[in-house]
C-alpha positions in Angstrom: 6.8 26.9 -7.2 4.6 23.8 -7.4 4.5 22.1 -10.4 1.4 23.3 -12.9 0.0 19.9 -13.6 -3.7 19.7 -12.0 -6.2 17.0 -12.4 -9.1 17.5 -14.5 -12.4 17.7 -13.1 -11.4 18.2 -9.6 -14.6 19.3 -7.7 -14.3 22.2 -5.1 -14.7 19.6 -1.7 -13.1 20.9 0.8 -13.7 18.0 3.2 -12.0 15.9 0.2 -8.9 18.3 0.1 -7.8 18.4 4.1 -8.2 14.5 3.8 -4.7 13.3 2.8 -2.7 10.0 2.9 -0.5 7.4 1.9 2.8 6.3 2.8 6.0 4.1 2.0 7.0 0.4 2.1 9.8 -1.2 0.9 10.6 -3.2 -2.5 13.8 -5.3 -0.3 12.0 -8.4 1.2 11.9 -9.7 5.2 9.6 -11.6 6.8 9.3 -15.5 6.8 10.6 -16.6 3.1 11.2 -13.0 1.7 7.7 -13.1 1.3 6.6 -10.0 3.3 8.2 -5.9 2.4 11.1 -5.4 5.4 9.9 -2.1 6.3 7.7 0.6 5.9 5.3 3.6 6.7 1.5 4.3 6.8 -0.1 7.7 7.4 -3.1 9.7 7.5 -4.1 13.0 8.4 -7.0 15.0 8.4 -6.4 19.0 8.4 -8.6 21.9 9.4 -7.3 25.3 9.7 -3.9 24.9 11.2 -4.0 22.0 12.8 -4.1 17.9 12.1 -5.5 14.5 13.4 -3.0 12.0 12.3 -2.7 7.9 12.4 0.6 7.0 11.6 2.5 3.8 11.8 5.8 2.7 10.9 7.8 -0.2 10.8 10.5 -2.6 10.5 11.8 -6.0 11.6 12.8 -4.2 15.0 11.5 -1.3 14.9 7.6 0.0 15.4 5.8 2.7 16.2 1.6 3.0 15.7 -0.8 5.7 17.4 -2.2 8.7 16.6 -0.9 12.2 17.1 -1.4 16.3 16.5 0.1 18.0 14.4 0.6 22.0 12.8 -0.6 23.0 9.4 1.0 26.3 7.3 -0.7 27.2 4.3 1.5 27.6 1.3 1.3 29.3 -2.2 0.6 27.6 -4.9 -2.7 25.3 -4.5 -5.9 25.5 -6.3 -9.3 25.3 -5.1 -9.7 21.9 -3.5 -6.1 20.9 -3.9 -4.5 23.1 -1.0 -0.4 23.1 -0.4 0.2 23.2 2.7 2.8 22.1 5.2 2.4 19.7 8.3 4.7 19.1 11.1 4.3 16.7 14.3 6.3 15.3 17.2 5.0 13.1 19.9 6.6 10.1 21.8 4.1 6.8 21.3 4.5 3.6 23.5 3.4 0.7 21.1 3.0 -3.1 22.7 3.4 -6.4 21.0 4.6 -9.7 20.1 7.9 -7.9 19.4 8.3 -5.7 22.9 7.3 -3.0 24.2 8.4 0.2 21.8 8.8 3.6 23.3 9.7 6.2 20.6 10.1 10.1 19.8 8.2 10.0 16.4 8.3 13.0 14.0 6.5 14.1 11.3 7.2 16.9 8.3 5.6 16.8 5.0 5.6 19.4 2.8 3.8 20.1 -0.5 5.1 18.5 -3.9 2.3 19.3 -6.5 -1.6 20.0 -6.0 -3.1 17.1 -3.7 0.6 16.0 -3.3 2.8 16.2 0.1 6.2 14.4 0.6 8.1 14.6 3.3 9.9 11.9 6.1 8.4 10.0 9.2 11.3 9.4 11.8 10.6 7.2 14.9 13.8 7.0 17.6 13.7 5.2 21.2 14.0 1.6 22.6 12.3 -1.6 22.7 11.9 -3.9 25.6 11.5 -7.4 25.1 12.2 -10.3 28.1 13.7 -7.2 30.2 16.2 -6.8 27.4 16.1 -2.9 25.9 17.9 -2.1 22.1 17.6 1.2 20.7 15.0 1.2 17.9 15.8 4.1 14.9 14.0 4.3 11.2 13.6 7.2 9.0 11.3 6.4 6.1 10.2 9.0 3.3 6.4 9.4 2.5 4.6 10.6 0.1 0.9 11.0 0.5 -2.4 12.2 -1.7 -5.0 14.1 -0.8 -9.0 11.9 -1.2 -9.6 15.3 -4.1 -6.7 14.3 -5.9 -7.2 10.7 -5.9 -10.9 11.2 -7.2 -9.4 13.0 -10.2 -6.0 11.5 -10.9 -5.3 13.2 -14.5 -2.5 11.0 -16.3 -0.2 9.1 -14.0 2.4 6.4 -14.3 1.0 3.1 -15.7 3.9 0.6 -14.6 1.7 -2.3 -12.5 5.3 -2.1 -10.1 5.3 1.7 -9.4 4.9 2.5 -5.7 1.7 3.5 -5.3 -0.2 5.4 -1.9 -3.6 6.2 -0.8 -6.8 6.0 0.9 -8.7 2.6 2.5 -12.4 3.3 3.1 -12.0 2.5 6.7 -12.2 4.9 10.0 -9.5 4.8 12.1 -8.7 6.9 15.4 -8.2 9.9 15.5 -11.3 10.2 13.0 -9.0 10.2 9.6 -9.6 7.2 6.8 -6.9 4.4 6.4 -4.0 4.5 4.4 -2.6 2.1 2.2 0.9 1.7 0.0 2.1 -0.9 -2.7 5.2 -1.1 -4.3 6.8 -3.7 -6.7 10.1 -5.8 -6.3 12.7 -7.2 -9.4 10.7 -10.4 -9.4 7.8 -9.1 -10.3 5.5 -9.3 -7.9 4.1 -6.4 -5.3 4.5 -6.0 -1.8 1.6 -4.0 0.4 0.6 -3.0 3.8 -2.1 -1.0 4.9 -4.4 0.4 7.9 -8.0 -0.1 8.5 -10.2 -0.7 11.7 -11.1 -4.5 12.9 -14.0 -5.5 15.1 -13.5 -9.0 17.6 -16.4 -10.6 19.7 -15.4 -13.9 21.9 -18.7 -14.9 23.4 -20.7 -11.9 24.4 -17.8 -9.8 24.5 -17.0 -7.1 21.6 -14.2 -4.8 21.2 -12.5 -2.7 18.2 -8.9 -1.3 17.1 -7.3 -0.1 14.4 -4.8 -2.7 12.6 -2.0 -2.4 10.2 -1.8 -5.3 8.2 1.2 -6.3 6.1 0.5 -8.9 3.1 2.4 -11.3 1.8 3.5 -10.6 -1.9 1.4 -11.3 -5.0 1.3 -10.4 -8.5 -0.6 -8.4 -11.1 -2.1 -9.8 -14.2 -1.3 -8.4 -18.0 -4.6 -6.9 -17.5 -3.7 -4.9 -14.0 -5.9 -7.0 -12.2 -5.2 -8.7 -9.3 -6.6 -10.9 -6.3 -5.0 -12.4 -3.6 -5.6 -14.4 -0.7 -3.4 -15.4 2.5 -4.2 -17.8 5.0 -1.4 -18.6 7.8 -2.1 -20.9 11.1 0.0 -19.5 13.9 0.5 -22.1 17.2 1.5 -20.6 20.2 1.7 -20.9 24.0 -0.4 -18.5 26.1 -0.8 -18.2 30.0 -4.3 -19.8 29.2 -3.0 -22.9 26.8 -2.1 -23.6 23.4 -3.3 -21.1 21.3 -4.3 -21.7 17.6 -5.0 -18.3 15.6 -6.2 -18.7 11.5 -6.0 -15.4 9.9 -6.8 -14.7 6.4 -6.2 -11.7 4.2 -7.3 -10.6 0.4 -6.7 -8.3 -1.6 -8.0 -7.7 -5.0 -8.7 -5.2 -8.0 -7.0 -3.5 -11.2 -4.6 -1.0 -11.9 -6.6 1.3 -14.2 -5.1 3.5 -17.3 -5.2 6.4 -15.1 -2.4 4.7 -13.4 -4.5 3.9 -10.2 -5.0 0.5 -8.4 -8.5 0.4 -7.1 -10.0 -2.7 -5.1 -10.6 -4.1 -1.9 -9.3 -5.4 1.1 -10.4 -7.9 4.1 -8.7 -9.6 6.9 -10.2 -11.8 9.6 -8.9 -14.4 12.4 -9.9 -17.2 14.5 -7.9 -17.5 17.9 -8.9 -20.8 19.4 -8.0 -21.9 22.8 -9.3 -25.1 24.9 -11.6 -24.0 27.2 -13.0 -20.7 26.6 -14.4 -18.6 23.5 -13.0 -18.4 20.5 -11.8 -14.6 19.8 -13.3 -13.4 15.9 -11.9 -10.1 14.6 -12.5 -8.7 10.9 -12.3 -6.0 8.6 -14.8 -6.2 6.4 -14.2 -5.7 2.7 -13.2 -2.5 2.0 -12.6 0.0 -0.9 -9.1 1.3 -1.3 -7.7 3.5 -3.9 -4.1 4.4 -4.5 -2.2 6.6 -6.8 1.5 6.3 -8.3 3.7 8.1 -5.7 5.8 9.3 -8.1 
């Protein structure tokens, strides 16, 4: 039996009900200084009879896995109008590339329905990574809890504590055709640690491209009020096969926890990669509403 609580005013959208997501990330600290959450999960899914598009990324300081994947939908008892319960199950092995290796991992995905517009459930990623023609196994389970876009419209009466972990939906399209996902959670010193996916565009010259990007911000804190604003700027230096490169990348966040319990705002993130000689490459998300509930 799911519990009976439902929130008010929810309109009959069924687009808004098969749109669900959220994630995880972790109150411990990693990253240069502490400053960044140590791990972590992202996912989104869009249902439609019984099956799923789904984005989902998850990681760690040695451990990631991003892409997008199919998945199996049950109906289950218990939902009302457009907050469905249902059940969602995936498996598929995704080969992710970056500054940290080459990841090659079994991913796995159950969720199954906690309340109306509610699904909890665990992400599980298991393989290698290959950095420098050096392999180590890479392993993380994280539990997730996601919201569906009806439920976050019409949030009823939720947790008000500004260090709650909170999950839900950024206004941004990301393959395969589901919206971003965000999650925020607090830590002992007060302040809040946050991650999130959204889609970036980059031009260098005449050239233009696009992907999907999971950006994880550095921690910041929330006003008396439940406002907040922050901004990170970080210069990275490094050596490429073409030079020295020089990349600026800045990322905000702002907006207010409201007395429903839910953080509302916006997000941006953009960078500069210089190198002597040839274009400079520009890529930015735009500022973009974002709106997550209390997980709990």
């Amino acid at each position: 039996m799911l519990p009976a609580t439902v929130p008010a005013n929810a309109s009959a959208d069924f687009a808004s009900a098969n749109t669900w997501t959220g994630g995880t990330t972790a109150a411990q600290r990693g990253g240069p200084g502490g400053d960044f959450a140590a791990r972590g999960a992202l996912v989104s899914i869009v249902t439609g009879g019984t099956r799923a598009r789904i984005a989902v990324s998850v990681r760690s300081l040695r451990c990631v896995a991003n892409g997008t994947m199919r998945g199996t939908v049950v109906a289950r008892p218990g939902g009302t109008g457009d907050l469905l319960a249902i059940e969602v199950r995936a498996r598929r092995t995704l080969t992710t590339n970056g500054t940290y290796g080459r990841a090659r991992s079994r991913v796995t995905l159950e969720l199954t329905p906690a309340a109306p517009g509610k699904l909890i459930g665990t992400v599980r990623a298991r393989g290698r990574v290959t950095l420098n023609g050096r392999s180590r196994p890479c392993s993380m389970r994280e539990t997730v809890t996601l919201r569906s876009r009806a439920a976050l419209a019409a949030p009823g009466a939720l947790a008000t504590d500004p260090l709650a972990p909170r999950v839900g939906l950024v206004e941004s399209r990301i393959a395969p055709r589901v919206p971003g996902a965000i999650a925020l959670t607090g830590r002992r010193d007060g302040t809040v640690h946050g991650f999130w996916f959204a889609h970036q565009t980059c031009r260098s010259g005449t050239k233009r491209s696009a992907a999907d990007l999971v950006n994880v911000i550095e921690r910041f804190r929330i006003r008396a009020d439940g406002s907040f604003r922050h901004r990170e700027v970080s210069i990275i230096r490094r050596r490429v096969p073409e030079g020295r490169s020089r990349v600026r990348f800045v990322a905000t966040i702002s907006g207010r926890i409201g007395a429903d319990g839910v953080a509302r705002g916006r997000i941006a993130v953009q960078s500069r990669d210089r190198v002597a000689g040839f274009d400079d490459l520009v890529c930015r998300t735009p500022s973009t509403a974002f709106t997550a509930a209390p997980a709990a």
